[in-house]
C-alpha positions in Angstrom: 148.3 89.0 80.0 144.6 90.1 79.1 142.5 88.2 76.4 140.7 90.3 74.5 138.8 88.0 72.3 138.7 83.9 71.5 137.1 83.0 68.4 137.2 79.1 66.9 138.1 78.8 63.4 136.6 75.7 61.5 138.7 74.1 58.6 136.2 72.6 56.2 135.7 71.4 52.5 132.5 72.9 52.9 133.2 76.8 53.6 130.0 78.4 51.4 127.4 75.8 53.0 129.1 76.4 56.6 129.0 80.3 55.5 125.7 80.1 54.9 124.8 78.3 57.7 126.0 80.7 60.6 124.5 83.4 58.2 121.2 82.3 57.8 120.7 80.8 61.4 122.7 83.1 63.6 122.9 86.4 62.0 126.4 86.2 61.4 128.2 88.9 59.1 131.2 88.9 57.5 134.0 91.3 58.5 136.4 89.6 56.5 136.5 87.6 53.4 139.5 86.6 50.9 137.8 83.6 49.6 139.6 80.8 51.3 139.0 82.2 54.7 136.1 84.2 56.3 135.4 85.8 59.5 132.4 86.1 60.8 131.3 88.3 63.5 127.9 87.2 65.5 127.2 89.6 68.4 124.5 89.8 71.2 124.1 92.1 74.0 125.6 91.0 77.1 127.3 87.7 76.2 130.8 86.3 76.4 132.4 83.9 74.2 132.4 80.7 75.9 134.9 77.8 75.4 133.3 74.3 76.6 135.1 71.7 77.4 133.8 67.9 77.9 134.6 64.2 78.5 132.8 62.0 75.7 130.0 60.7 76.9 128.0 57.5 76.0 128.7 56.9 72.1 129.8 60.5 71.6 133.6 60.9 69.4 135.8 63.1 71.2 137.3 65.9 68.8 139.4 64.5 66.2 141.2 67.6 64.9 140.6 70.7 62.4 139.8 73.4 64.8 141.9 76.3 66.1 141.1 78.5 68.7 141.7 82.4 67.8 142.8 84.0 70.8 143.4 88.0 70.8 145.5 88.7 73.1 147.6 92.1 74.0 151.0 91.2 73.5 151.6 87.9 71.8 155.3 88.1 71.9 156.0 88.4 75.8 153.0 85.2 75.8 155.0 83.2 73.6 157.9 83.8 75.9 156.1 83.5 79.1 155.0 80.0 77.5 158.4 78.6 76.2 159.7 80.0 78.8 157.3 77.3 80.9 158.0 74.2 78.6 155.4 74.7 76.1 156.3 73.7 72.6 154.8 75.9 69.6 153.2 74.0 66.5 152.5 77.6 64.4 156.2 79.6 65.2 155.9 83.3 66.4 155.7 85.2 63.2 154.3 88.6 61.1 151.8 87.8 59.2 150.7 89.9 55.9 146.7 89.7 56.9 147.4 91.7 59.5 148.3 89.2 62.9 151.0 88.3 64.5 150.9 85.2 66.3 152.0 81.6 67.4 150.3 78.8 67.6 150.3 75.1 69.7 148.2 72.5 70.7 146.0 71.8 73.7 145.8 68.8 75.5 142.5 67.7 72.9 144.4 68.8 69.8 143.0 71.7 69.2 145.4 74.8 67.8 145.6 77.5 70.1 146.4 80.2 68.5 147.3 83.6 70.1 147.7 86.7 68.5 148.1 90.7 68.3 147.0 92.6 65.6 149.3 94.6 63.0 148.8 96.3 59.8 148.1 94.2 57.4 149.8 94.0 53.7 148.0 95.8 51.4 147.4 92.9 49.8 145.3 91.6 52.5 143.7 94.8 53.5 141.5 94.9 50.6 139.3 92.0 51.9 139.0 93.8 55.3 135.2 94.6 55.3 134.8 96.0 58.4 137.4 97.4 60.9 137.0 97.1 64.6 
């Protein structure tokens, strides 16, 4: 298996403030936009995505749910197989989706959604809000 790309995807009441946000403070540009759900692209030369995990410290609140983690990967099907295949229960089933992914999802020890993916065409109806293509 090779990962391609992780991304995190926040689910929040307040998508045009949290837009605005990662716009106005870390240059981010939107690649994709249908109104209830935006991708934003934020780029710099010579760095990875990083995912962090830690143990709450003094008076911290560990993570209490909302997030997914996007992971492109090249072949989601023979993952999800290699994965159930090793005991691992799926919260999102394997499926084609019409924006243009097709994925499965599940959770990590923390809650998040993992979700791992493989890009297909998408419907037409979705591939109107594709603003840029990679």
């Amino acid at each position: 298996m090779t990962i391609e790309s992780a991304s995190m995807t926040i689910v929040t009441e307040n998508l045009p403030e949290t837009r605005r946000f990662y716009e106005t403070h870390f240059s981010a540009r939107p690649v994709f936009d249908c109104g209830w759900y935006v991708v934003l692209r934020m780029t710099a030369p010579h760095q990875e995505p990083e995912i962090c995990l830690m143990s709450p410290q003094d008076g911290m609140q560990p993570f209490s749910g909302g997030v997914f983690l996007n992971i492109l990967v090249d072949n989601a099907d023979q993952l999800h197989s290699r994965l159930t295949e090793a005991g691992l229960q799926t919260t999102i089933p394997l499926e084609s989706h019409p924006w243009g992914d097709r994925g499965f999802g599940l959770l990590d020890p923390s809650g998040v959604i993992v979700y791992c993916y493989h890009p297909i065409e998408p419907s037409s109806e979705f591939d109107q809000y594709i603003i840029e293509r990679t």
